[in-house]
N, C-alpha and C positions, 0 to 999 in steps of 0.2 A: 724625437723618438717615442717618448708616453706622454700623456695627459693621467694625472692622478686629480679625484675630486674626493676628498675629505667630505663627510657626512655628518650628521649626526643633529643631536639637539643643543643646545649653550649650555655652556660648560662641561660634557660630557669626556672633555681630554682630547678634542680633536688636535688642536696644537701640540700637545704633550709625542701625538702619535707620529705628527708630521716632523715633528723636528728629530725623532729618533729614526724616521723612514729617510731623511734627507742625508742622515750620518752613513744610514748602512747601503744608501746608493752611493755616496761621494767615495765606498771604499771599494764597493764592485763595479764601477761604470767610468768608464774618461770620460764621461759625457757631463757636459756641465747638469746643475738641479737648479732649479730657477723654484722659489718658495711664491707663491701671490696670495695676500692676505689685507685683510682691515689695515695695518698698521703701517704696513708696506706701502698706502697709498694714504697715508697720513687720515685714516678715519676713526672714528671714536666709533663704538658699538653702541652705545648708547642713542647719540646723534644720529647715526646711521638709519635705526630700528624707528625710532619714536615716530615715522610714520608710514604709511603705503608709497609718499612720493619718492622721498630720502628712500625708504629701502629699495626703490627700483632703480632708483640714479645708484646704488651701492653696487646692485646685482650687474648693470651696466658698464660702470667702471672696471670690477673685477673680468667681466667678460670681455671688454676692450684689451686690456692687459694680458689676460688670457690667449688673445687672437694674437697679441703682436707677441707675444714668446714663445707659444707653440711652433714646433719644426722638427722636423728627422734627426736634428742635431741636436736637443739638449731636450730635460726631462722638465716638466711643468705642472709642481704639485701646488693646487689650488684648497686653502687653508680657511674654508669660509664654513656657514652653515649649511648651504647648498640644498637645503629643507626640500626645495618646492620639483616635485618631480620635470615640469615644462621647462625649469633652469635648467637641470641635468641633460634633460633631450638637447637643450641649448649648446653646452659644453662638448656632446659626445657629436653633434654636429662638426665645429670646429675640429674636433682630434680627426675626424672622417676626412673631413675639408684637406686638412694636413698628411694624411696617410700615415698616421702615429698609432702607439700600441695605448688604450685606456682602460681604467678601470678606476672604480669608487673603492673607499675603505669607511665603513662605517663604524663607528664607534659607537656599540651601544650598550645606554644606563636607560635604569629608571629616572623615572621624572623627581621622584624622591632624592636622586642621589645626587643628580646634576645641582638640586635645586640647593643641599648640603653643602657644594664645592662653590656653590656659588656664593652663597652666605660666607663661607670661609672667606672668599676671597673678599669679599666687602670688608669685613672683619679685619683684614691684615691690611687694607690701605689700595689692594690692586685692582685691573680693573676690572669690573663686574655689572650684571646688568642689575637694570632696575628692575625692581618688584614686576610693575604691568609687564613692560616690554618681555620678562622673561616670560610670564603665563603668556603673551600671546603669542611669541614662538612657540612655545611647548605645546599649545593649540593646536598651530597652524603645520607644523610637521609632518611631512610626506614618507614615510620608509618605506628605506629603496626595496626594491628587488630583485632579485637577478634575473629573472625571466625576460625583464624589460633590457632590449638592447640596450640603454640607457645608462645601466646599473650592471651592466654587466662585463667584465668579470667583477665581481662582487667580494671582497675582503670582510670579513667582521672582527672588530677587536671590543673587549668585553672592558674597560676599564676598572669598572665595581668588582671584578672577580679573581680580575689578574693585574700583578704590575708590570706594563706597558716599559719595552725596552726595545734594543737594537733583535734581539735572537726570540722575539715573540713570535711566533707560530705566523700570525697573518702579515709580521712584517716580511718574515724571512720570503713565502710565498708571495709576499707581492714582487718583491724584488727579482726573485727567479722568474717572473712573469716578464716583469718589465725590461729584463736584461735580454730575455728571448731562449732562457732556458726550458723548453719546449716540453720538458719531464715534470716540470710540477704538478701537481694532483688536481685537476680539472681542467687543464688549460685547453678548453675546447677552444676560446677566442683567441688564443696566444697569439695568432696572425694578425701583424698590421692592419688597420683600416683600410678599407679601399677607397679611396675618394671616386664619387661618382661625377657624370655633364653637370648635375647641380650645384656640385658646390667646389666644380671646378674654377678655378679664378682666369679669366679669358686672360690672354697675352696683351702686354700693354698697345704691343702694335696693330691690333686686334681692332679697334677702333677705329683707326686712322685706314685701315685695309676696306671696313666694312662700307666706310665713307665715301673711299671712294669708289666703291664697288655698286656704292646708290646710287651718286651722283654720272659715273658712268652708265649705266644701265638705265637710268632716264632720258640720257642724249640719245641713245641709240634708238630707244621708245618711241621718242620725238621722231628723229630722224626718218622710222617706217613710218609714221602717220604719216609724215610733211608730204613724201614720196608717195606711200598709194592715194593721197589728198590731189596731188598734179595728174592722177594718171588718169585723172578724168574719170572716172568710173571702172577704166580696164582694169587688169591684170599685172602688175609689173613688175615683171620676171627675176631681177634680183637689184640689191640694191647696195652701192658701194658706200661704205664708210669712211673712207678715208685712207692715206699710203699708209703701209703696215700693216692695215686691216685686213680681216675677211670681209668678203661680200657675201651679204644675207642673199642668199635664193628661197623666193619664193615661188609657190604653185598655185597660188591660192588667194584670194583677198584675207588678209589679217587682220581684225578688230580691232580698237583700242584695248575691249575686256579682257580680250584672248590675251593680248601681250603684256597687261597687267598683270594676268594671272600667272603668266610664263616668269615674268620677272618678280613677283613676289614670291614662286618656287625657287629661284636660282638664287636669288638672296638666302632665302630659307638654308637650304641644302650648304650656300658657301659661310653661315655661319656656322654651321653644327658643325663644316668641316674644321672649322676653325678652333674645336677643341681638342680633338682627336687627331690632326695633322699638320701638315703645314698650315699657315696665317696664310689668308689671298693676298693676293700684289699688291703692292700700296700705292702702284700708280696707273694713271685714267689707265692710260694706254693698253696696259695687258691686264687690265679689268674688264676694258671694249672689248677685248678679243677669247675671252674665256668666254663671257655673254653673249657675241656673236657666233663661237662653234656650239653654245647649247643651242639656241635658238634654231641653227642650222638642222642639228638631231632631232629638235627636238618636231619641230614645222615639218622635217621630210619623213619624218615616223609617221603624222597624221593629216598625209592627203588621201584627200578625199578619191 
């Protein structure tokens, strides 16, 4: 139903906000809340950051786990840094992909403040980053926007300014967003994603239809060559395929190019219909004979 993506810089409270956002959905939604996080996939923050390879195998993980919980049926709030604006586009991908409601919640401090909560928490024994790793997060940090379909619909929670609960102003608003209460104060996006032919996932029989859809439509390929190849040089008039079949009529001497081309269109055409409609037959037989009435159309449309 949503994809939520948690923002912000280390240790700005983005946990603190998730776990109060996860409370005040499990009391307005039946919908289950699936949290995905560092810890949740057994990873150290520390380990994770200390370099470009580890943080991309991080960013990877959380986006696999991502993929495989997102759905129409349960809520998928993502508890990470999320810094890098091309991750984000990554994410809002997947909610599109799904046709779920998204939005980002950023939580934002000064660099000062985070860097205070962070010490603290070195200080009490928990966990915390290191010195470098935190300055080059706090670097390398992209804020969101809402202009960018990405980042939008956009939540802000103030950590440093307010204490962060179930009845804070951006939780209460995110949740009437994500529940589909249509009245909260900007919900221009409130409408589900639309998932587009891109990042539609083909049908698993989808494959095995297109396959044979190749492999029939080569036979038949064959088959007019063989025939106008005997006919000596003539003309020959139509050409039978087999019991069941249609028979191909021709008017005309047919190329090899020409019916490469014709068949590389009929492929074409039968898989795009393959997102949008029914899957094609999955067997030879009524794959031959869908290929042999285009062919029919399509050869008696341009005689000459």
């Amino acid at each position: 139903m949503a994809l939520v993506v948690m923002c912000g810089q280390p240790c700005s409270g983005k946990s603190t906000a998730a776990a109060f956002l996860v409370k005040a959905l499990e009391k307005t939604s039946n919908m289950p809340v699936i949290l995905i996080d560092e810890p949740s996939l057994n990873l150290d923050r520390n380990n994770a950051y200390q370099d470009m390879p580890r943080e991309k195998n991080l960013r990877g993980m959380l986006r696999s786990a991502v993929d495989r919980a997102v759905s129409r049926d349960s809520i998928v709030i993502v508890d990470s840094l999320n810094s890098i604006k091309g991750y984000r586009y990554e994410l809002w991908c997947l909610a599109r992909a799904s046709g779920t409601h998204y939005c980002v919640m950023h939580c934002v401090a000064d660099e000062a403040e985070c860097r205070a909560w962070n010490d603290d928490r070195r200080s009490k024994g928990l966990p915390a980053y290191d010195e470098n790793i935190f300055n080059d997060l706090v670097r390398r940090f992209e804020r969101p926007d809402g202009k960018n379909r990405w980042d939008s619909r956009l939540f802000e929670l103030h950590p440093g300014k307010e204490e962060i609960h179930e009845s804070s102003q951006a939780i209460v608003e995110a949740v009437n967003f994500l529940t589909g209460d249509r009245n909260s104060a900007g919900s221009r996006n409130s409408q589900m994603l639309q998932p587009t032919i891109a990042t539609q996932n083909a049908r698993t029989s989808d494959t095995n239809s297109l396959y044979e859809l190749d492999r029939a439509t080569q036979e038949i390929v064959s088959i007019l060559v063989d025939a106008q190849a005997q006919g000596m040089g003539g003309v020959v008039r139509s050409v039978p395929l087999g019991e069941g079949l249609p028979i191909i009529n021709l008017q005309r001497s047919v190329g090899l190019p020409e019916l490469r081309r014709l068949r590389r269109t009929f492929l074409k055409l039968a898989g795009q219909s393959s997102l949008s409609g029914p899957p094609p037959p999955s067997d030879a037989k009524s794959a031959k004979r869908m290929f042999a009435d285009y062919l029919n159309r399509e050869l008696s449309a341009n005689v000459l």
